[in-house]
N, C-alpha and C positions, 0 to 999 in steps of 0.2 A: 167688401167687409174691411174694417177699417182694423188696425190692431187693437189703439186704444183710443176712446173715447173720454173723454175729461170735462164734468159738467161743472160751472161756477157761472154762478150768477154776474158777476162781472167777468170782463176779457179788455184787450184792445181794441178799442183807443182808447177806452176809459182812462183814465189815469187816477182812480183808485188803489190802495194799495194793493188789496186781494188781484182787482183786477192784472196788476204787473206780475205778481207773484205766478198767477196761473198763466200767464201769458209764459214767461222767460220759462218754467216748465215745461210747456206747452213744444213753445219752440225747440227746447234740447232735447226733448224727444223725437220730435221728428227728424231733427239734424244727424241723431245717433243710429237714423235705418228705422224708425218706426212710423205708419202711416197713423196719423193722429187728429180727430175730430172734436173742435173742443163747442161746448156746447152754450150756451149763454143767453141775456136777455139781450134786446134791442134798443137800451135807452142806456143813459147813461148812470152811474149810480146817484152820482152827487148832483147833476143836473138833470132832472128827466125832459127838459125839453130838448134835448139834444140826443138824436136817434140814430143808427148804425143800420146798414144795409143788410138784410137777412141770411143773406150769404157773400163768402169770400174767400178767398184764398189771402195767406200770410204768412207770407217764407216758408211754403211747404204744408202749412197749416191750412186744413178745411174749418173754416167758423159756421158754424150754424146759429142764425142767431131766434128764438122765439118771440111773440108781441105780447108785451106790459104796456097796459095802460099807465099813462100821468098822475102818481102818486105819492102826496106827502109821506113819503119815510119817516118822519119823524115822528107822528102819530101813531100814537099805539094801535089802534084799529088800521089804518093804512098799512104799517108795517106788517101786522097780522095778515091781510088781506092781499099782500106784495107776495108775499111768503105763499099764500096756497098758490095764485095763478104759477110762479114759478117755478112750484113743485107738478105743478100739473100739466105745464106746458114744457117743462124740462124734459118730465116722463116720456111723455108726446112725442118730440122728437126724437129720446133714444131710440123708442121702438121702432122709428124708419130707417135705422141705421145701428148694422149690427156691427159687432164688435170682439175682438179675442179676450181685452179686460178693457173694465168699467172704473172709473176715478171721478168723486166727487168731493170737495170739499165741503166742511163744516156749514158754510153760512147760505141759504136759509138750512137746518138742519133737516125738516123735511123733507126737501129736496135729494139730499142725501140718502133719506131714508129710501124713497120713491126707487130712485137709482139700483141703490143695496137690494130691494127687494126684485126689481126685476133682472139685474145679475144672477141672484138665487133661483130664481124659476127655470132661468136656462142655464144653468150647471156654470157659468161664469164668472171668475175671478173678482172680485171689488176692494180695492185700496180706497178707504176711509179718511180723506187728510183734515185733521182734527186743527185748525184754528183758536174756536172758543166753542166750549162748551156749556150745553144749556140740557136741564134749567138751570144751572148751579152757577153761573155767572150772573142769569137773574135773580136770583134769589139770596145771594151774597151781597147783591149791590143795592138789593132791599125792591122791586120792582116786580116780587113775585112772592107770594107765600110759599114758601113748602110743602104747606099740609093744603095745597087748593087742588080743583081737579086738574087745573091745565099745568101745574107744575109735578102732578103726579103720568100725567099723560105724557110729556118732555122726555120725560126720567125713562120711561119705558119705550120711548121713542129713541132714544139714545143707547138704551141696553140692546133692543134689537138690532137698532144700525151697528154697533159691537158684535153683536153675535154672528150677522151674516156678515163681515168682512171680511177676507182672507188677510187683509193686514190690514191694522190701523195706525196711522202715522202721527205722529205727535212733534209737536214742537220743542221739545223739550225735557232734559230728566224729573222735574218735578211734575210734567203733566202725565210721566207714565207710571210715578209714585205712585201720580193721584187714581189713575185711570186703575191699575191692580187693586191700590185699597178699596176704592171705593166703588167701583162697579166690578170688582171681583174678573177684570180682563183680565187673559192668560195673557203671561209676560212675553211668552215664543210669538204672541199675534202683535205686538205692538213693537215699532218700527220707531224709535227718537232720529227725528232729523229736521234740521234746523233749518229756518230760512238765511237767507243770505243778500248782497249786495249787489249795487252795482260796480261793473269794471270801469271806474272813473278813467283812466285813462286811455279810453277806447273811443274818447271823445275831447275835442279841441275846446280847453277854456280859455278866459282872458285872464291876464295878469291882472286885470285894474279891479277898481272895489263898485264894482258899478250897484250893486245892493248896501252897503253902506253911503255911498255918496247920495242915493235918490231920498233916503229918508236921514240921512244928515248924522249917521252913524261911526262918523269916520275915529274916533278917539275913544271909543264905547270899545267895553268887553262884552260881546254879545252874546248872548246864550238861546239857542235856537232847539223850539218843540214843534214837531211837525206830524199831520197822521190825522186822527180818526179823535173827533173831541163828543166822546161817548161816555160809556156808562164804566169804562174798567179801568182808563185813564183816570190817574189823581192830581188834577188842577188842581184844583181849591187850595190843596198842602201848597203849591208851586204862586199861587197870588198872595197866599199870606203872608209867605216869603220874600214875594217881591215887592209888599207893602213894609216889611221891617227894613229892608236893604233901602230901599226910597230914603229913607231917615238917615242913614248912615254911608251910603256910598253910591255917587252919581256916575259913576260910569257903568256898571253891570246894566244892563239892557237885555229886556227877556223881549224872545219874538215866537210868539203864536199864532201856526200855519194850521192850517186844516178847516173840518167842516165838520156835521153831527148834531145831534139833537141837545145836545149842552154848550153849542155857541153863543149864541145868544147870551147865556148865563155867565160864559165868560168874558165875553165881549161887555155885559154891562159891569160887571165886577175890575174891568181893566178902566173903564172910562176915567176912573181918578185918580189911576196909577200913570206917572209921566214915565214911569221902564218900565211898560210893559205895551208891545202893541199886538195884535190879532188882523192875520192877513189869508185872504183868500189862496185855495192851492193853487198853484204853480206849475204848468207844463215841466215835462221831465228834465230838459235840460237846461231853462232857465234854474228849478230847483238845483240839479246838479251842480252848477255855478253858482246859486247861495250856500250853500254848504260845506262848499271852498274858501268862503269869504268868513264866516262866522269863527268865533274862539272856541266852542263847546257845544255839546248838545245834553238833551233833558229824555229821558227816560222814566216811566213811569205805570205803574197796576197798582190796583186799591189794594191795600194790604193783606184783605181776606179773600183775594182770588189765588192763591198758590196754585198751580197745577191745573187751574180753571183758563188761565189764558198767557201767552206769553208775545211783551208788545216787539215785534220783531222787526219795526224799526230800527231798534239798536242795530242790527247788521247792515243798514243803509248808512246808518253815523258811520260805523268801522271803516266802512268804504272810506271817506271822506279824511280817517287818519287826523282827527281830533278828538280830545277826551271826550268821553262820557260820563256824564251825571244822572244816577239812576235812584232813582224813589220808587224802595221795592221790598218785597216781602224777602226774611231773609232766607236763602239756600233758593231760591225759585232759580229759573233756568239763565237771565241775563243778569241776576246778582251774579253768579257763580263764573259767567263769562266773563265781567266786570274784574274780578276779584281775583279770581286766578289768572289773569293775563295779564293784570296791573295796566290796563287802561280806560279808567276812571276813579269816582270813588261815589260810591255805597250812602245813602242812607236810609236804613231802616226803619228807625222809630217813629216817622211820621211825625215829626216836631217839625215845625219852620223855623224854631231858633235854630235845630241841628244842620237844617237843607240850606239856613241861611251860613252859618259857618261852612259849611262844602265849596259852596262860591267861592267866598270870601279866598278859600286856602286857595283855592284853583287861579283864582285871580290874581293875586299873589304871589303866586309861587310859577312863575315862566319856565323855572329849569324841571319844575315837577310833570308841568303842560307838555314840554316839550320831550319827557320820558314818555310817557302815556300816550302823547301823538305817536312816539316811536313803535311804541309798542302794540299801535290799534293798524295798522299798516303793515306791522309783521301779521298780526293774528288773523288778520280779515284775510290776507294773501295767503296763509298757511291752512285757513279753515272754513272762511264764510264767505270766500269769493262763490259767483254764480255757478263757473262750471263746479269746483270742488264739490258742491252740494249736490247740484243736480245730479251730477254723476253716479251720488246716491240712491235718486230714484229709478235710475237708465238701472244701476243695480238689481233695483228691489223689482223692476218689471221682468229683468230677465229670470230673476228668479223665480217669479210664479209664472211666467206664458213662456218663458224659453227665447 
């Protein structure tokens, strides 16, 4: 019997974000005295021709991994269709391997649910760790009606995954506003705890600018987006922006990193923008060493996701101890990071004149940059480093299994 078992659809090696997120979990749990099975597909997220061995050990860690078929994700039917096998094959393997507590993250939320429910049959603990939340993020971003039956079936797919959790975690103080008001969760059940960074200097970089020199960046202020190019991220505000700036100032340089079923969309919307380019992800620690090299970083959620999702990349920027530039709903979880730490600066109202003046200051103003860097290096160190956070959860396990 394993203590805990930890179901996510991604794991390592993937190099997806969730995938790292449950990974680096993963492993602090085990490193802290706990035997841990973490449970996942066999493919990769972002490339499904690239496949993973079904079992494994990983610093301590037992992978199990289930088989998914070669699936366009991006298609709505695919996606749908990605989502039952992994709730079904997820299930699958828990019941071969029992467990003291159950932990599944948010995405597929079935899967979750799956999980939740066979914890509850055998009298078993389940931590809930809440991501994004559906339907309410689809249906915000306009990709799902409210009043249809598979957004009223979501809703109550979410209310029970709530009800049998012994704790649900959330990313966030505004996603546990949201979680109270609006699905009426007891506040004693829900758990705010953030994700977190990496320990950049746990690893050897170069001095040189070897990512500005290959694309000829070297005099450019470059502003770097990286992550998951979906449905809750607000590009569009972020290209119209870097279409006014085109006209009026040739050094700012936007760079967009990621993958997601709104690439394409952004990739042709950048084709006639000469500052802005879109580049495929990046192994972890080539990324590491871009993010050393860049001036700033872009943060971003569509304005009417408050509490619905929180992009927590921002704690991979902190690592990295350059400002942040966040386009965000106001009082949400990495506004409020932003703002009360004073390292970055905020905009709200979704203008691109307004996101174009944030640049501009940032740009501008090197002794303001070089606060903000200070000040994202103190906070990341004092709050959103990996162990600091994890440690939260080594907490919250020994609370409910001892």
């Amino acid at each position: 019997m394993f203590d805990v078992i930890i179901a996510s659809q991604m794991f390592h090696p993937d190099i997806a974000a969730t995938a790292k997120v449950m990974t680096d979990l993963a492993l602090d749990i085990s490193e802290s005295g706990y035997s841990v099975n973490a449970i996942c597909q066999n493919r990769a997220y972002n490339d499904p021709d690239e496949k993973y061995s079904y079992q494994e050990q990983i610093q301590g860690v037992t992978v199990s991994r289930f088989s998914v078929p070669r699936i366009n994700k991006n298609s709505l039917l695919g996606r749908a269709y990605l989502s039952y096998l992994v709730e079904k094959r997820s299930v699958s393997l828990v019941r071969k391997n029992a467990a003291r507590l159950y932990m599944a993250v948010s995405n597929p939320p079935n899967m979750a649910l799956g999980i939740a429910r066979y914890a509850s049959e055998h009298k078993k603990p389940f931590v809930y760790i809440l991501h994004d939340l559906y339907p309410d993020v689809l249906v915000k971003t306009g990709k799902l009606d409210n009043s249809s039956a598979v957004a009223r079936k979501m809703r109550k797919m979410s209310e029970e995954t709530f009800s049998r959790s012994t704790k649900t975690v959330v990313l966030g103080r505004d996603a546990a506003d949201y979680l109270v008001k609006e699905y009426r969760t007891p506040f004693d059940k829900i758990e705010v705890i953030t994700n977190w960074g990496p320990e950049l200097n746990s690893h050897a970089y170069n001095e040189g600018n070897a990512f500005r020199t290959k694309h000829g960046l070297l005099d450019k202020f470059i502003v770097l987006y990286s992550g998951n190019i979906g449905e809750t991220a607000e590009l569009d505000t972020l290209l119209d922006t870097a279409s006014l700036l085109e006209e009026i100032d040739n050094k700012i340089q936007f760079v967009i990193v990621g993958s997601g079923r709104y690439r394409n969309h952004v990739e042709q919307r950048s084709e006639n923008l000469t500052n802005t380019m879109v580049l495929d992800l990046f192994p972890e620690i080539e990324y590491l060493q871009i993010m050393k090299e860049v001036d700033c970083f872009f943060v971003s959620l569509k304005k009417n996701l408050y509490g619905n999702s929180v992009p927590s990349k921002a704690y991979y920027y902190l690592s990295a101890a350059k400002p942040i530039v966040g386009l965000l709903p106001a009082k949400s979880e990495v506004s409020l990071m932003i703002e009360e730490n004073n390292v970055g600066l905020v905009c709200s109202d979704y203008r691109p004149e307004t996101l174009k003046d944030v640049f501009l200051k940032l740009e501008n103003s090197p002794g303001l940059a070089r606060e903000m860097s200070s000040n994202a290096a103190k906070c990341f160190k004092e709050s959103y480093s990996r162990k600091k956070v994890t440690r939260k959860y080594i907490e919250l396990i020994q609370e409910v299994v001892g």
